[in-house]
C-alpha positions, 0 to 999 in steps of 0.5 A: 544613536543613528550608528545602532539604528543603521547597525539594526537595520543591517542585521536585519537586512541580512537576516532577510536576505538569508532567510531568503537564500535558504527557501530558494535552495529548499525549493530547488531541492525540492524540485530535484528530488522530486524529480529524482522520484518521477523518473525511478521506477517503483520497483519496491512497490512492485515487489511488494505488490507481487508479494501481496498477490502471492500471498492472497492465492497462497491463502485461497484467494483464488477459490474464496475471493475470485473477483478481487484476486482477478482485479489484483493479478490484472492491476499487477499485470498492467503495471508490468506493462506500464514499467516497460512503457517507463510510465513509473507514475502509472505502475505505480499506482496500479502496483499500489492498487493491486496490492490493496486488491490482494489484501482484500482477496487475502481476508476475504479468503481467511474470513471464509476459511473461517467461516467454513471452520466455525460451521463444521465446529458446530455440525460436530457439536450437534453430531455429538448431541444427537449421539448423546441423546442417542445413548441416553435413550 
């Protein structure tokens, strides 16, 4: 009976002690991969961003939605600057925040083309009213 019990206790005691060597190696793998990220800099953001920068001027972006494109063109500006500095925590994040600027430009400028459609849409229905009434009379 004492032989089960010490044999128990020793399975669990290694259990334990493995349990333990797997969180110490995940936390310290953690660490370097984390630190893998600080030091790289975010040079897919930034392409994305310049992307989306691009893509809200093709769009109108300048004439429709000044003030957001100027956030968005200063914010990637910024992050230009920040990845010379090797500040990749601080261009990214303003890479991320231009992106979302441009996005914004990007719809407001597809909203108001929109906009100007519908409206020219139905200046051409009520020409074609005032043309019929025109000739019923």
């Amino acid at each position: 009976m004492e032989l089960k019990t010490m044999k128990t206790s020793t399975a669990k005691t290694t259990f334990n002690h493995l349990r333990g060597l797997k969180l110490a190696a995940l936390a310290i793998g953690s660490t370097f991969i984390l630190a893998g990220c600080a030091g790289n800099p975010p040079s897919e953001q930034y392409a994305v961003t310049q992307s989306a920068v691009n893509s809200a001027v093709t769009a109108g972006g300048t004439e429709f939605a000044a003030v957001e494109m100027k956030a968005a063109q200063d914010k990637l500006k910024q992050a230009e600057l920040a990845m010379h500095d090797k500040k990749y925590d601080e261009a990214k994040r303003l890479a991320e925040q231009a992106e979302w600027d441009a996005r914004v430009a990007e719809r407001k400028a597809q909203a108001a083309k929109a906009e100007r459609a519908v409206q020219d849409a139905q200046k051409g229905v009520q020409e074609l009213r005032q043309e019929g009434m025109r000739s019923v009379q």
